[in-house]
N, C-alpha and C positions, 0 to 999 in steps of 0.2 A: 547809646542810651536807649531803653528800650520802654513804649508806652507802656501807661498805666493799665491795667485790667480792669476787665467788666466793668458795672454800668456807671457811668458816670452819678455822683452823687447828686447834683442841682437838677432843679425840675422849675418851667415855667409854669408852674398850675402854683408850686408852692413860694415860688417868690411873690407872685401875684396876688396869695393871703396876706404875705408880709406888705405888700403895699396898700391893702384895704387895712390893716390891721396900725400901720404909721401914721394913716389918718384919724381911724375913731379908736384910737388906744386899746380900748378891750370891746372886747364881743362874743359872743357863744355862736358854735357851731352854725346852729341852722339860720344865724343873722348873717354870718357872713355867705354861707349858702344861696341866700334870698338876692343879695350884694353883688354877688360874683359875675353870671349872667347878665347883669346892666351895665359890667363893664367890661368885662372879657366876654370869649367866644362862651359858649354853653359847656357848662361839665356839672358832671352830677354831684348829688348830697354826697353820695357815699363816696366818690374821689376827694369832697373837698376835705372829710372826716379823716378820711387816712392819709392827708398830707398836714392835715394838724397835729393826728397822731404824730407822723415821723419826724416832723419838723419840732415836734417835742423832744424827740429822743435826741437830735440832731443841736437841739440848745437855738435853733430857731424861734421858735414857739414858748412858753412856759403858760401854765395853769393861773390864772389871774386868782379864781375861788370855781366853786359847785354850789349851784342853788337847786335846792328839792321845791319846785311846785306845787301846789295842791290845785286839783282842778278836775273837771270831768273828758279827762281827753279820749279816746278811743279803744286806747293800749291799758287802760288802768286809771288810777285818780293821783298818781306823783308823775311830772312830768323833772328829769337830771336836767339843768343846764349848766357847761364848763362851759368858764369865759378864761378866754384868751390874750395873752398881750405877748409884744414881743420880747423874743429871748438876747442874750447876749451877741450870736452869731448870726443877727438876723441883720442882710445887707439892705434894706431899701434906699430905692432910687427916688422915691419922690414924683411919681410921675402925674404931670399938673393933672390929666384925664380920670384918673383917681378923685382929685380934690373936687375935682368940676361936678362929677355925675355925684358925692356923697354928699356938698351940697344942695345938689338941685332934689335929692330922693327924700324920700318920705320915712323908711325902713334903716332902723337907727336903734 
């Protein structure tokens, strides 16, 4: 029988969404961004975007809704937020370390 080819599909950055994501059911990007760092090792905005992306394609992920902002942000006066929940194929473990730091945080 001969292994499977290239790259394995699972990824610890993006199971680790799905387990912030088991706790507070939905959340937009940059909340779960702010999240990540207080519980795992450090990884960036832009890594954590494009494992929501793929984990969207992947049936991990799905689009909760998109909210347009109004406001004076920096980049312009609408800021997009897509929130997130999990998708059908999304395994979480439940890990208590999750539960522990999203109670004790602020950033919700």
């Amino acid at each position: 029988m001969m292994a499977a080819r290239g790259r394995p599909i699972g990824s610890v950055i993006r199971q680790n969404v799905v387990e912030i994501l088991y706790y507070l059911g939905t959340a937009h990007g940059y909340q779960i961004s702010k999240l990540y760092p207080r519980i795992f090792a450090a990884a960036t905005r832009r890594v954590i975007y494009y494992h929501l992306k793929k984990g969207c394609d992947l049936g991990e992920f799905e689009v909760e809704k998109i909210e347009r902002e109004q406001g004076d942000f920096s980049w312009g006066s609408v800021a997009e937020k897509t929130y997130y929940r999990l998708g059908k194929n999304a395994r979480p473990r439940g890990l208590a370390r999750v539960k522990e730091t999203l109670e004790l945080t602020t950033i919700k």
